[in-house]
N, C-alpha and C positions, 0 to 999 in steps of 0.2 A: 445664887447671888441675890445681894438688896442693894438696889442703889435709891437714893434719897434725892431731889433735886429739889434746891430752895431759888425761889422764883416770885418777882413781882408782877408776871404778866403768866400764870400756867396757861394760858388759853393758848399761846403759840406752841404750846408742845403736847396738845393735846392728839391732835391728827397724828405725827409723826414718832409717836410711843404709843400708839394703840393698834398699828399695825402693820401688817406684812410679817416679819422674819421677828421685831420687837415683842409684836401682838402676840405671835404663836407661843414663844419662848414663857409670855407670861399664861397665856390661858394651859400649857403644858404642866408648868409649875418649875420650869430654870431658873425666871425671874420671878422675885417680887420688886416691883418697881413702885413706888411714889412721889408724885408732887405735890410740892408743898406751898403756900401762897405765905410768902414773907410776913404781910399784913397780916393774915390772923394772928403775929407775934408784938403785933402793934401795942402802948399801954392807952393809946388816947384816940378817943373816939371818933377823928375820922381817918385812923387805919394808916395816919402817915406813916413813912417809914424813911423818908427821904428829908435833906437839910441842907441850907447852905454850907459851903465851906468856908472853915476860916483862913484866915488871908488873903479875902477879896478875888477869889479865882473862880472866872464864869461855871456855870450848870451845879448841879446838883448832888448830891454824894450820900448813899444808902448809910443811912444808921447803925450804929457798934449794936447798941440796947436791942434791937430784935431780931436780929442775924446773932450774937450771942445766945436770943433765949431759945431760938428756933434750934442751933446748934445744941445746946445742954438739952434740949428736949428729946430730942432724936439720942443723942446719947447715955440717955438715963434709962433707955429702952435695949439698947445692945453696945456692944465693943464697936469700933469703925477702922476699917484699916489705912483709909485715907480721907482727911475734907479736903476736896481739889476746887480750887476758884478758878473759872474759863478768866483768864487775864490774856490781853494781847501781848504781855511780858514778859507771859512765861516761857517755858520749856515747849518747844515746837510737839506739838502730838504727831505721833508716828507709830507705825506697824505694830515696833517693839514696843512702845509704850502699852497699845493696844493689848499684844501679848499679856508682859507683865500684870496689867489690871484687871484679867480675864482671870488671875489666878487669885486675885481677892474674892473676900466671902461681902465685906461690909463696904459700899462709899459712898460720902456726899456728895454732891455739884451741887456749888455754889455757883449763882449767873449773876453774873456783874449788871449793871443796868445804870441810867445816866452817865454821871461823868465817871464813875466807881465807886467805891464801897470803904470806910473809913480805915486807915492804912492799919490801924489798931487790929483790925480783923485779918491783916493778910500776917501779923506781926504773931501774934495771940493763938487763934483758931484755925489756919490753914495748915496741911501739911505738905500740900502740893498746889505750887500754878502754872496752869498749863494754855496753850493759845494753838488755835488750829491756822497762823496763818498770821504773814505782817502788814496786816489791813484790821480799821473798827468798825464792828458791829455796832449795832444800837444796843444789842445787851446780849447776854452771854446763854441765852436757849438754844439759839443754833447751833452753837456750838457744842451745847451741852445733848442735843440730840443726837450731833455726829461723833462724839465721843460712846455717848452709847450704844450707838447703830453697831460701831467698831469693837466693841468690847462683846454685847451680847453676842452676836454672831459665832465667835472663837468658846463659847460655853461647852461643852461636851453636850451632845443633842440635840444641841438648836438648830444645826443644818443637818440633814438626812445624810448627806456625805460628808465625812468630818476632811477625806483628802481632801473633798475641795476649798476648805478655809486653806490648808498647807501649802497648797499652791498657790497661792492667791498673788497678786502682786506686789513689792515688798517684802515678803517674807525671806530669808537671809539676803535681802539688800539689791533682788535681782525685779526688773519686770517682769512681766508673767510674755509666756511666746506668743506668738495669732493663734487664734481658735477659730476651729469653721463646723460646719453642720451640715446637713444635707439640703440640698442638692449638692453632687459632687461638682456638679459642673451646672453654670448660670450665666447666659449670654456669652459664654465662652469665658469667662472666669473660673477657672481651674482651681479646686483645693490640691495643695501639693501633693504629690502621689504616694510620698512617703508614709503619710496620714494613712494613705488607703493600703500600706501594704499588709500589715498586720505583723510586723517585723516590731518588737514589744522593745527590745534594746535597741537598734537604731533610732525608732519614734523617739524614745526619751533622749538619746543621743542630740537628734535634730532638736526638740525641746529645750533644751540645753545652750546649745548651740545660737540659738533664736535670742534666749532668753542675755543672753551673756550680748549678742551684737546689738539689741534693742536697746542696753544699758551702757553698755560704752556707748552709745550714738547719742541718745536722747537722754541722760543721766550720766553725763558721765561721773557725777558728785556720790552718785551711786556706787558706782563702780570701784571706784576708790576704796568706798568705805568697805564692799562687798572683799576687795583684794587684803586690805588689811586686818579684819576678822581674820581669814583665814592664815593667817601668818601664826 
């Protein structure tokens, strides 16, 4: 996979795309990952890229002309199977989103920044917007981080045990159950004993079990959706 992220600030994503589970994924060679700095698409020499809007509406709003040429540029090198803008408007990001973009070869993230980016661009050049959440950012790397944390992760190889992405939480609509680890027992805190029986179909039975009361209790928006899938 290649993902492209176009940004007036790369310096915030720099830390958090260069490692851990991100990091590995690119020095293995899963990901080719790049950022990209809006500005060098700039045509005037001090690298603006930002404008008032017209009809008198406070802050600032990122320019058509170098988010256009930044776009064409990137696409005159490959095919893209998606340009996504991190928008607080968009399409809530979730599990299955996650899924579905994991099976892309080619995508942009576009980061929104100031007050947003001129509406011509979401009109024109975007194929998808997406928002992790109904709160604003100062600009859209965060988000653009946590979309790729999400997506890299689900690649074939990039986690040493592929069940464990399967399980994970979210995936068909359910929480994931409690997990524990050794010590079995800690100040008198008991791991269930079921854990320790080595009974491989009831474990998954109580997993199950867990997972399903964890989501009607705490989710139940979950659950719902979880019950109608399966219909």
């Amino acid at each position: 996979m290649r993902i492209d992220i176009l940004t007036v600030v790369p310096e915030l994503l720099e830390s958090p795309l260069k490692h851990s589970i991100i990091g590995r994924a690119q020095q293995a060679g899963y990901l080719e990952l790049e950022v990209h700095n809006i500005r060098d698409y700039s045509t005037n020499k001090w690298r603006r890229v930002d404008d008032y809007p017209f009809g008198g509406e406070a802050g600032m709003i990122l320019q058509i002309e170098p988010i256009d040429r930044a776009i064409s540029d990137l696409k005159s090198q490959r095919a893209y199977d998606e340009v996504i803008y991190t928008s607080p408007d968009g399409e809530t990001f979730s599990q299955g989103i996650a899924n579905e973009l994991s099976l892309r070869e080619n995508l942009i993230i576009l980061c929104g920044h100031y007050k947003g980016i001129d509406h011509r661009i979401r009109e024109h050049l975007i194929t998808r917007e997406i928002s992790v959440g109904d709160y604003v950012l100062t600009g859209g790397e965060l988000p653009a981080a946590i979309m790729t944390d999400a997506i890299v992760r689900l690649l074939p190889g990039v986690i040493g045990d592929a069940e464990s992405a399967l399980s994970d939480t979210f995936q068909d609509d359910l929480l994931a159950p409690p997990i524990y680890t050794r010590p079995a027992e800690y100040k008198g805190w008991c791991v269930p004993e079921i854990l320790l029986s080595g009974h491989a179909a009831k474990i998954e039975e109580w997993k199950m079990n867990q997972a399903t009361e964890r989501t009607k209790r705490l989710r139940p928006d979950l659950w719902e959706r979880h019950k109608n899938a399966g219909k």
